[in-house]
C-alpha positions in Angstrom: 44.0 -27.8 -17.3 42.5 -27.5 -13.7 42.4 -24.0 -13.2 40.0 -23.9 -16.9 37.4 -26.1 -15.1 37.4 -24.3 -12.0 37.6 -21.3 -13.5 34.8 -21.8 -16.2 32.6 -23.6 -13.1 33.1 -19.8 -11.2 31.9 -18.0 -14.1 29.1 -20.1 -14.7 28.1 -19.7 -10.7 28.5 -16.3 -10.9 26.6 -16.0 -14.2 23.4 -18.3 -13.0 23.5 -16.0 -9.9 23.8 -12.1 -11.3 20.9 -13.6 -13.7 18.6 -15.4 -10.9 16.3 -12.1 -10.6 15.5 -12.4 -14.3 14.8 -16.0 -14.0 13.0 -16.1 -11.1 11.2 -13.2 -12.3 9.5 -14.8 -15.8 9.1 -18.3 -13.7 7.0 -16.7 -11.5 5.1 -14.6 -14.4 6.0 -11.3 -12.1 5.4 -8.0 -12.9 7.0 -4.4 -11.2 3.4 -2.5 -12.5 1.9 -2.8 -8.8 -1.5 -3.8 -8.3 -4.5 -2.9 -10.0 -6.2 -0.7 -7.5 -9.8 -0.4 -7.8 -10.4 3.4 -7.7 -13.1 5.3 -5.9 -16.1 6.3 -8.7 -18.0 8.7 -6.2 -15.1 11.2 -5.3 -12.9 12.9 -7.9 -10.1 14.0 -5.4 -8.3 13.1 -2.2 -7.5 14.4 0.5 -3.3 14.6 -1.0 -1.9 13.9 -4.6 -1.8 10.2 -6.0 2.0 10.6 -5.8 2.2 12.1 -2.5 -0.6 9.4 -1.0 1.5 6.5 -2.7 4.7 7.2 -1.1 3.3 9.0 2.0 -0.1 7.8 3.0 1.0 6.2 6.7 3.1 9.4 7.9 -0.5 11.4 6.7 -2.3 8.7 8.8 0.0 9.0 11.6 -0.1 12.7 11.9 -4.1 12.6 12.0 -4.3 10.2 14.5 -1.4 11.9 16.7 -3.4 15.3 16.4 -6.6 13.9 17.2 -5.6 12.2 19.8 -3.2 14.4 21.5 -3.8 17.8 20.1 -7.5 17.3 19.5 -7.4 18.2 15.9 -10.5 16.7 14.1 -10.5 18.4 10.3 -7.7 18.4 8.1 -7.2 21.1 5.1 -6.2 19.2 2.2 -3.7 20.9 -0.8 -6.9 21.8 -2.5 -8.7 23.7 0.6 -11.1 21.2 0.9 -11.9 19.9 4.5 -11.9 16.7 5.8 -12.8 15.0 9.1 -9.7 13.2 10.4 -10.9 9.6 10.8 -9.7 6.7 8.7 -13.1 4.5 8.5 -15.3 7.6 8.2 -13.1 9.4 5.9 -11.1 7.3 3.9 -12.9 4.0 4.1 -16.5 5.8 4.0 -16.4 8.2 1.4 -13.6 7.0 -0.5 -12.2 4.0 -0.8 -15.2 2.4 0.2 -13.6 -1.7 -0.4 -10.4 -2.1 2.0 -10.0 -5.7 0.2 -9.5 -4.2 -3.3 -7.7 -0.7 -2.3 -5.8 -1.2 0.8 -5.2 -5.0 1.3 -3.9 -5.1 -2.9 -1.3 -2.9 -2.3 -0.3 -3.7 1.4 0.2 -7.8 0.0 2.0 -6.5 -3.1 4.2 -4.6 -0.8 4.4 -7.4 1.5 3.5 -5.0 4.5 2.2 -7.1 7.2 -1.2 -5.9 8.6 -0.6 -2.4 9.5 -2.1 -2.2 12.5 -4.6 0.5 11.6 -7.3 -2.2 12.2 -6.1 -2.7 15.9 -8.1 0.6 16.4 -10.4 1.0 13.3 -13.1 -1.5 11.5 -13.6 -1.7 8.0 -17.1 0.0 7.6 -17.6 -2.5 4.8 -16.8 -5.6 7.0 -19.6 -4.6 9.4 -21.9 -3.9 6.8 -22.0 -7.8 5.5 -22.3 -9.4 9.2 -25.1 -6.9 10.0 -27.9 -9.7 9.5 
């Protein structure tokens, strides 16, 4: 008679804890879609496929900045044969994504990436545009 009461309190431990995810999950009201990125309206195409820029985007970002600043490479040929000025707030920030808050700082929070530290160097163009008095 013991072992059926410990035995039926480990299966209903195990069963509360292989099922927490799902719990937790519609407690929380989660989703797995991702954030709603607000796209750019002015430019049809970027500088790499959405796939490629969603998996990718920081090993792109890294190789511009370590071939402008160590190889002096300042234009980068996209997949398309378009060319682009390697610089994040002119080139990503100013023609494209033109609001870090609703492109860059959605996904980096849903992903829980801490501030990458692309801002140590950079500024938001559209940060300097609201203190300009």
């Amino acid at each position: 008679m013991r072992d059926r009461v410990l035995i039926a309190v480990a299966l209903l431990l195990f069963v509360s804890l292989a099922t927490y995810p799902v719990w937790h999950a519609a407690y929380a009201k989660t989703t797995t879609a991702g954030p709603q990125l607000k796209l750019p309206q002015q430019s049809k195409s970027c500088v790499a496929p959405v796939a490629f820029m969603r998996a990718s985007h920081m090993k792109l970002l890294t190789d511009w900045r370590e071939g402008a600043v160590r190889e002096h490479r300042l234009n980068y040929t996209s997949y398309d044969g378009k060319k682009y000025r390697v610089h994040l707030s002119a080139t990503c920030l100013g023609e494209c994504h033109t609001n870090k808050a609703e492109f860059c700082d959605r996904c980096h929070t849903y992903a829980a990436v801490s501030g990458p530290y692309c801002w140590d160097c950079h500024v938001d163009p559209a940060s300097v545009a609201r203190r300009t008095p």
